[in-house]
C-alpha positions as CSV (number, residue, x, y, z in Angstrom):
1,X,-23.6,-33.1,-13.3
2,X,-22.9,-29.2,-13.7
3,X,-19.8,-27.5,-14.2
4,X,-18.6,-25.7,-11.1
5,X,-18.0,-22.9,-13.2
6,X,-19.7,-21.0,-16.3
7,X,-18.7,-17.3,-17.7
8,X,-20.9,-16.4,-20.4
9,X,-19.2,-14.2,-22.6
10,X,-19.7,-12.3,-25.9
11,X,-15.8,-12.5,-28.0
12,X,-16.5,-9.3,-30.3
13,X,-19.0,-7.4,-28.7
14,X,-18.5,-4.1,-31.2
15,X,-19.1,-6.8,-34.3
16,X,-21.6,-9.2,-33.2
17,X,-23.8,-10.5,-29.9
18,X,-23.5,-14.1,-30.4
19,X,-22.9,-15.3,-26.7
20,X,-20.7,-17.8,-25.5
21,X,-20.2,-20.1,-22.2
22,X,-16.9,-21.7,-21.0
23,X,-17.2,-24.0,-18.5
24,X,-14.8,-25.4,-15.8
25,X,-14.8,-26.9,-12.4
26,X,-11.3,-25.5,-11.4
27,X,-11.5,-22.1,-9.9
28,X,-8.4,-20.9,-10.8
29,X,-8.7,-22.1,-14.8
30,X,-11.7,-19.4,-14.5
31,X,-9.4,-17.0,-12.9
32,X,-7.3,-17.9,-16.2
33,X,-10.1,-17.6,-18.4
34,X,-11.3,-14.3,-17.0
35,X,-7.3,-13.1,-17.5
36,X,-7.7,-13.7,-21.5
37,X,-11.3,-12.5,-21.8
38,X,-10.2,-8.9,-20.2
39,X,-7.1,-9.2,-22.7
40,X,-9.6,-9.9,-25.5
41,X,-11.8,-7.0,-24.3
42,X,-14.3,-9.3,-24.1
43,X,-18.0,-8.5,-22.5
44,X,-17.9,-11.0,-19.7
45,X,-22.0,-11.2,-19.3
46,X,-22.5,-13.9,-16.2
47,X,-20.6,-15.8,-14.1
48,X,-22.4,-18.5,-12.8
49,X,-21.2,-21.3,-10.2
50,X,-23.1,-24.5,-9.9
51,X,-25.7,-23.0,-11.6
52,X,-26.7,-19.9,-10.2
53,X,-25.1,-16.7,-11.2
54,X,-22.9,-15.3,-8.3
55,X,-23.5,-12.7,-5.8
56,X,-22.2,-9.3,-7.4
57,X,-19.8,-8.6,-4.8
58,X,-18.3,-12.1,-5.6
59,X,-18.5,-11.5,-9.3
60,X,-16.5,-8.5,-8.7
61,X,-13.9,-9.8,-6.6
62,X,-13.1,-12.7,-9.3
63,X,-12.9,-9.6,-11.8
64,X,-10.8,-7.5,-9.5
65,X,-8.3,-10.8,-9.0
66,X,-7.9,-11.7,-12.6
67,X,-7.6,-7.7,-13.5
68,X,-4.4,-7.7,-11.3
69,X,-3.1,-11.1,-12.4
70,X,-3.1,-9.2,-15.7
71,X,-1.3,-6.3,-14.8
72,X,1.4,-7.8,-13.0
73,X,1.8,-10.1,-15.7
74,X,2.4,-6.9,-18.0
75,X,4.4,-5.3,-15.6
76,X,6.8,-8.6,-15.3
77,X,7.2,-8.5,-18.9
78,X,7.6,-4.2,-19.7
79,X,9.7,-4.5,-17.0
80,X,11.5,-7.2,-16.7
81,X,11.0,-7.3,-13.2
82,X,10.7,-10.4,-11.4
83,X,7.5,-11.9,-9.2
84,X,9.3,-10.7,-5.8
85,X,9.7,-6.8,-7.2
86,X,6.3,-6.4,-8.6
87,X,4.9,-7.2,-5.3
88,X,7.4,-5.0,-3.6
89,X,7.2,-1.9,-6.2
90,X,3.5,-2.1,-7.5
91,X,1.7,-4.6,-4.7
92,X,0.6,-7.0,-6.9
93,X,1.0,-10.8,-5.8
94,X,2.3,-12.1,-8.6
């Protein structure tokens, strides 16, 4: 049975091309995933979901969600504002 859910990845990508693949069938553990790969300034190569790579329109939006989840994460902490106020100041859900 497949995954719901592959990223291929590359961790270092300044050091060394050796490619990696996560794999998940929860959609919002990839979300997760796709938070500490952008942290890692990671080269996210592939997203794939039961198999076939996504649409890129879809590709982007899973980017464009975990990219906020991140900054609203670092805005909570800098800040030390609460979910309720980074939504209201910045318009991230958080």
């Amino acid at each position: 049975m497949l995954n719901k859910y592959s990223i291929d990845y590359v961790l270092s990508p300044h050091h060394r091309s050796r490619s990696s693949t996560h794999f998940t069938d929860e959609p919002v553990e990839a979300e997760d995933f796709l938070m500490h790969l952008l942290q890692a300034h990671a080269r996210i190569t592939a997203i794939r979901h039961e198999g076939s790579n996504i649409a890129p329109h879809a590709f982007d939006r899973l980017l464009k969600v975990a990219a906020e989840r991140v900054a609203a994460q670092l805005l909570r902490e800098s800040l030390q504002l609460d979910a309720d106020e980074v939504k209201y100041r910045f318009g991230f859900a958080a």
